[in-house]
MIMIKE-960411 format. One line per field, with one value per residue: residue number from 1; residue in one letter; x negated, y negated, z of N, C-alpha, C in turn. Coordinates in steps of 0.2 Angstrom, whole numbers. Example, Ala and Ser with C-alpha at 12.3 -4.5 7.8 and 13.67 -1.06 7.14 Angstrom:
i	[1; 2]
aa	[A; S]
n_xx	[-66; -64]
n_yy	[28; 11]
n_zz	[39; 35]
ca_xx	[-62; -68]
ca_yy	[22; 5]
ca_zz	[39; 36]
c_xx	[-66; -64]
c_yy	[16; 0]
c_zz	[39; 39]
! end
This chain:
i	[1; 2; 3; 4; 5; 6; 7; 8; 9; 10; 11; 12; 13; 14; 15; 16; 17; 18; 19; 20; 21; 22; 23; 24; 25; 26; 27; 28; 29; 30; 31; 32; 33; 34; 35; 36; 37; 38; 39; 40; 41; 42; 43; 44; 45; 46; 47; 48; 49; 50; 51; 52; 53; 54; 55; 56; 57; 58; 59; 60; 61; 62; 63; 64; 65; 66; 67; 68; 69; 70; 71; 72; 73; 74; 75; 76; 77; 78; 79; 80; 81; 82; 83; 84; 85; 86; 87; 88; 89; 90; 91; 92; 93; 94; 95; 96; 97; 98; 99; 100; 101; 102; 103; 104; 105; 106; 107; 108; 109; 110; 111; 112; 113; 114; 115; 116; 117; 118; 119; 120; 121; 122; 123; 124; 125; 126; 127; 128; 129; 130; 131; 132; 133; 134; 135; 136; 137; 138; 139; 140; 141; 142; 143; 144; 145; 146; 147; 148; 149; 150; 151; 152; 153; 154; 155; 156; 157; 158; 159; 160; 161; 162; 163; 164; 165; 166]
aa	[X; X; X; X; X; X; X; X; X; X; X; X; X; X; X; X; X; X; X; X; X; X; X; X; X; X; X; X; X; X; X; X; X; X; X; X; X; X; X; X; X; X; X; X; X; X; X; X; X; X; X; X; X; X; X; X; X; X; X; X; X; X; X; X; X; X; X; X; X; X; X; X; X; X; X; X; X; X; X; X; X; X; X; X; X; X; X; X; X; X; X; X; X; X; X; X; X; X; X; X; X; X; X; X; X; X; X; X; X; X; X; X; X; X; X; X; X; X; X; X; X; X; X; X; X; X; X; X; X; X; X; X; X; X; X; X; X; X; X; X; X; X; X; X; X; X; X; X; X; X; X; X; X; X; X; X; X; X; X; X; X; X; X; X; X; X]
n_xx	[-56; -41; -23; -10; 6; 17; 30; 35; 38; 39; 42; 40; 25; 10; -6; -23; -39; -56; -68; -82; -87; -102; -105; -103; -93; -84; -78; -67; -51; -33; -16; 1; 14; 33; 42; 52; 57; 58; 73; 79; 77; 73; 55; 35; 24; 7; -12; -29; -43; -58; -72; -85; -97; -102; -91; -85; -72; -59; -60; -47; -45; -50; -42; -34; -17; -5; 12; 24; 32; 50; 48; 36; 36; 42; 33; 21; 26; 28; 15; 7; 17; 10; 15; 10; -3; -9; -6; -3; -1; 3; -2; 0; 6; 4; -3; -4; -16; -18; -18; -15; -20; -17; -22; -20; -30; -33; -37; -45; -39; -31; -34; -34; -35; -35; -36; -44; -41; -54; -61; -64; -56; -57; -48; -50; -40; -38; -34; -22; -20; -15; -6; 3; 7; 13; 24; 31; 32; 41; 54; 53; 58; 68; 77; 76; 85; 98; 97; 96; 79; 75; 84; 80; 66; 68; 74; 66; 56; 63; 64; 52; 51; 61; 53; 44; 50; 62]
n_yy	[24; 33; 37; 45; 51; 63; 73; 78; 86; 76; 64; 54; 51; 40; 40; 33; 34; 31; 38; 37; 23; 13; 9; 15; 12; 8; 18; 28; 36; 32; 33; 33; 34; 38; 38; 39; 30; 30; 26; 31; 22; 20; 17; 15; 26; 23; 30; 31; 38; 45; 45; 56; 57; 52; 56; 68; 78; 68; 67; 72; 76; 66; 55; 37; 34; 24; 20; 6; -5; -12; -26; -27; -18; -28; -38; -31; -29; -40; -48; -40; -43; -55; -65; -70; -72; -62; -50; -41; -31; -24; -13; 1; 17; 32; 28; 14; 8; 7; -4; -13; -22; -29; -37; -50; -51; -60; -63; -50; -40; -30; -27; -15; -12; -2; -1; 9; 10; 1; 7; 4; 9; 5; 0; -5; -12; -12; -24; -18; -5; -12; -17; -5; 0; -10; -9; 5; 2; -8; 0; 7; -3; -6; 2; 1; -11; -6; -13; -17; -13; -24; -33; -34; -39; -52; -56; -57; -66; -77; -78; -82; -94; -100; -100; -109; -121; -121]
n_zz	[-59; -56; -57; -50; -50; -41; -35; -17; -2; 7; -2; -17; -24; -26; -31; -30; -36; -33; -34; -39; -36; -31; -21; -6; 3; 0; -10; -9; -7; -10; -6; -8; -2; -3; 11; 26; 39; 56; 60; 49; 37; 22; 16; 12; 16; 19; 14; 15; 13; 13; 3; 2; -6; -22; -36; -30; -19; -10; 7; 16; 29; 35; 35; 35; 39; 38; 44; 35; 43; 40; 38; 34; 23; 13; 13; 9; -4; -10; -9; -18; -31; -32; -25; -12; -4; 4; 17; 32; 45; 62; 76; 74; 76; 87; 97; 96; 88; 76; 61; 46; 32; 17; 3; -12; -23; -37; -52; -47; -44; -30; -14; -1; 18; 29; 47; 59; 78; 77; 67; 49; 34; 17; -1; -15; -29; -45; -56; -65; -61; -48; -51; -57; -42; -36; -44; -42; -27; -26; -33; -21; -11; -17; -17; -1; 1; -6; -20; -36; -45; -51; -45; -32; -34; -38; -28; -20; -26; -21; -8; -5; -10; -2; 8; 5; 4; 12]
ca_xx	[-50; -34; -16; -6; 12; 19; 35; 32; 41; 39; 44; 38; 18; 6; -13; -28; -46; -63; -75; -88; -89; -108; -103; -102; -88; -78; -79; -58; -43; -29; -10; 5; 21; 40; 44; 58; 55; 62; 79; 79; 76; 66; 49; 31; 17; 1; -17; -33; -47; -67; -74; -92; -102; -99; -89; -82; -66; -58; -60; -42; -45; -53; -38; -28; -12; 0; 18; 26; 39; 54; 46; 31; 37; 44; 26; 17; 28; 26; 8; 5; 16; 5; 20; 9; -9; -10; 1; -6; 3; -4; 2; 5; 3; 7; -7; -2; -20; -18; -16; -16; -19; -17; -25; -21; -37; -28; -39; -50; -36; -31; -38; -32; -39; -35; -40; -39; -51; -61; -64; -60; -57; -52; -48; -48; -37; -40; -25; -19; -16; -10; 0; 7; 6; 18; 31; 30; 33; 46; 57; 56; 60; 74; 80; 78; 90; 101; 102; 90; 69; 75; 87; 75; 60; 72; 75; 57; 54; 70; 61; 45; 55; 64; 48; 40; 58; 67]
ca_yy	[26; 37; 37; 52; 51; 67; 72; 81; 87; 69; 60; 54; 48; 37; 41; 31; 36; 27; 41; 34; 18; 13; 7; 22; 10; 7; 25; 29; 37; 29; 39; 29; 41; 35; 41; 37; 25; 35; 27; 35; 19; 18; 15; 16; 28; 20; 33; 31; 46; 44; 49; 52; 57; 52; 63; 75; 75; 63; 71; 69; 78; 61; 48; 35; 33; 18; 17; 0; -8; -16; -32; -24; -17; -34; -42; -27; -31; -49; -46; -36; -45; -61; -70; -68; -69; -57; -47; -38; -26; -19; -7; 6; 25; 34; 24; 7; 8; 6; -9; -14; -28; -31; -44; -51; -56; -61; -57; -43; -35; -30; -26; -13; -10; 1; 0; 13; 11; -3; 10; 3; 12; 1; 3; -10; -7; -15; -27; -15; -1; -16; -17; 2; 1; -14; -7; 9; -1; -12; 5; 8; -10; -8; 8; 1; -16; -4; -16; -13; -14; -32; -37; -32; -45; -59; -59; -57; -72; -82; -77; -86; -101; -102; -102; -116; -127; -125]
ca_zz	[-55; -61; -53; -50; -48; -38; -29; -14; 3; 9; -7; -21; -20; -30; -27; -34; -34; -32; -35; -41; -33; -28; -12; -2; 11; -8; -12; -6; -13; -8; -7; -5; -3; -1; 16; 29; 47; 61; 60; 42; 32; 14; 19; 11; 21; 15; 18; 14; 13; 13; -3; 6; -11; -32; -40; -26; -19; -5; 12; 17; 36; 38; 31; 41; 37; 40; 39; 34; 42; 35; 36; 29; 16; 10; 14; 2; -12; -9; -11; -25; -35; -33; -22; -7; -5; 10; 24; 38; 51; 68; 83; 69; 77; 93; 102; 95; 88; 67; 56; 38; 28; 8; 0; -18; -26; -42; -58; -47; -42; -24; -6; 5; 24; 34; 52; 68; 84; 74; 60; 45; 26; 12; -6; -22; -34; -52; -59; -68; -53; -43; -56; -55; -38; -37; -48; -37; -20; -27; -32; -13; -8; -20; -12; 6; 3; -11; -26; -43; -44; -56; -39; -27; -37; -38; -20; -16; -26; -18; -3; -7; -13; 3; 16; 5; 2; 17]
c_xx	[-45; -28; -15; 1; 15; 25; 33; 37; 45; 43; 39; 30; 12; -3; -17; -35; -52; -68; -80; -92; -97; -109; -101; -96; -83; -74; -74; -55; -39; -20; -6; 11; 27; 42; 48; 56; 59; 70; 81; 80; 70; 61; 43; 25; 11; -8; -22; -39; -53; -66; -83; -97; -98; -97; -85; -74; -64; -59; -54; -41; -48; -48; -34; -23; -7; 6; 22; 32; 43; 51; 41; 30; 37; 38; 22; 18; 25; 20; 6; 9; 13; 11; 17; 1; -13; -4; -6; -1; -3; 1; 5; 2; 6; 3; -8; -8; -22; -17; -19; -17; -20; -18; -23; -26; -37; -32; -45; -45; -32; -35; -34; -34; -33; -37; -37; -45; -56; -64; -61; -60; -51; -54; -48; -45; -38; -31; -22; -17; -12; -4; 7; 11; 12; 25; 33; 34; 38; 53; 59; 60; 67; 80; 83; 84; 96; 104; 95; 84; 71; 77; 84; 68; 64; 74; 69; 55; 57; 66; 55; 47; 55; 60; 44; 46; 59; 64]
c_yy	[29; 38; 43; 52; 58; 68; 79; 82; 80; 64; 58; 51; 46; 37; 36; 32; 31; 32; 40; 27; 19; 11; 12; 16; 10; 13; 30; 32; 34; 34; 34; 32; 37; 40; 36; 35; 33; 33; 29; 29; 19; 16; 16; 20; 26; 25; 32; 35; 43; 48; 49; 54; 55; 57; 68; 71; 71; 69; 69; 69; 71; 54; 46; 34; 28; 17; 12; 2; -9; -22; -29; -24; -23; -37; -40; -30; -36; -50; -44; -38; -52; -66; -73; -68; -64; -54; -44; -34; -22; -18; -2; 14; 26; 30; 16; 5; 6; -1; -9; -21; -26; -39; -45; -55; -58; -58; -51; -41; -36; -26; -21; -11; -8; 2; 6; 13; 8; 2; 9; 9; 7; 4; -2; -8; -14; -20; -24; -9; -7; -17; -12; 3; -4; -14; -2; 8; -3; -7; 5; 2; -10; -2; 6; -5; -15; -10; -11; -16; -24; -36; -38; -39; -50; -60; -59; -66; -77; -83; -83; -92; -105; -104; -109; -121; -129; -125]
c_zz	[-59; -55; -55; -47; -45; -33; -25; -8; 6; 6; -12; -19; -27; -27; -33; -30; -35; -31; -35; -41; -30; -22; -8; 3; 6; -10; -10; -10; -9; -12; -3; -9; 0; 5; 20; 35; 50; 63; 51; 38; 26; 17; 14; 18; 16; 19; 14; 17; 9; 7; 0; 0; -20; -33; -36; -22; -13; 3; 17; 25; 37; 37; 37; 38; 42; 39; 39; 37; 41; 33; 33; 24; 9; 10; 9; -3; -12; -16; -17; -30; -35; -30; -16; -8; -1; 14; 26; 43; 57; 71; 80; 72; 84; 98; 102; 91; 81; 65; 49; 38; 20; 8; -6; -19; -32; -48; -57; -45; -34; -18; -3; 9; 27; 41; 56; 71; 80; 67; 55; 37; 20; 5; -11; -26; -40; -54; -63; -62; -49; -44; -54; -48; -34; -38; -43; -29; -20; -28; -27; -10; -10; -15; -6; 5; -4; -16; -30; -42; -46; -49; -35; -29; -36; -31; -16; -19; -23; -13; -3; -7; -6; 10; 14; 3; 7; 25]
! end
């Protein structure tokens, strides 16, 4: 797998690749760009792209793409950093028809599926991308409730505190 950091019309964007996975359904890129809801708040779009042979490139005409909510976004983070063991979101698209889930699978990494119309595409990402890909999110997360990435974690953990205390 290799990461690619780029800024682009949209905003900044972190891809990860699964080329050469043996599993022709594993066999994903995965591209997760900072972009804006429709009332202009911080957001993550999250897309995933068939890679249908080893070695060649993602077939992007074919990716779904998902973009987080507010609570979402907060769920993602969660997740990826190991606060959370899942999130999931549905009714994402113009036909209500999309959903996600992330999975933390703690020392294999993470899970992300993508659904639309029962077709799924998912992606694993190693503990080290989850890693990346975490830090990445948390940025945005920081952006959407404007303190810093450090204030942004500390309230994500607060959070966690609070649904098992109070």
């Amino acid at each position: 797998m290799t990461a690619d950091a780029s800024p682009d019309s949209f905003g900044e964007s972190l891809k990860f690749y699964s080329d050469r996975h043996p599993d022709p359904g594993k066999r994903t890129a995965l591209n997760v760009q900072y972009t804006l809801t429709r009332g202009q708040q911080p957001t993550l779009s999250v897309e995933i792209a068939p890679i249908h042979q080893p070695g060649t490139a993602p077939n992007w005409a074919e990716k779904t793409t998902v973009q987080l909510t507010r609570g979402e976004l907060v769920a993602f983070c969660s997740v990826l950093f190991g606060l959370r063991k899942q999130m999931s979101g549905a009714y994402h698209g113009d036909a209500r028809n999309k959903g996600i889930a992330v999975y933390n699978n703690g020392q294999d990494g993470a899970a992300i599926v993508i659904a639309e119309r029962g077709h799924q595409l998912q992606h694993f990402l190693t503990p080290d991308d989850r890693l990346e890909l975490a830090v990445f999110a948390v940025r945005r997360q920081s952006e959407a409730w404007k303190v810093t990435p450090s204030d942004a974690i500390a309230l994500l953990r607060q959070a966690v505190w609070m649904d098992r205390n109070l």
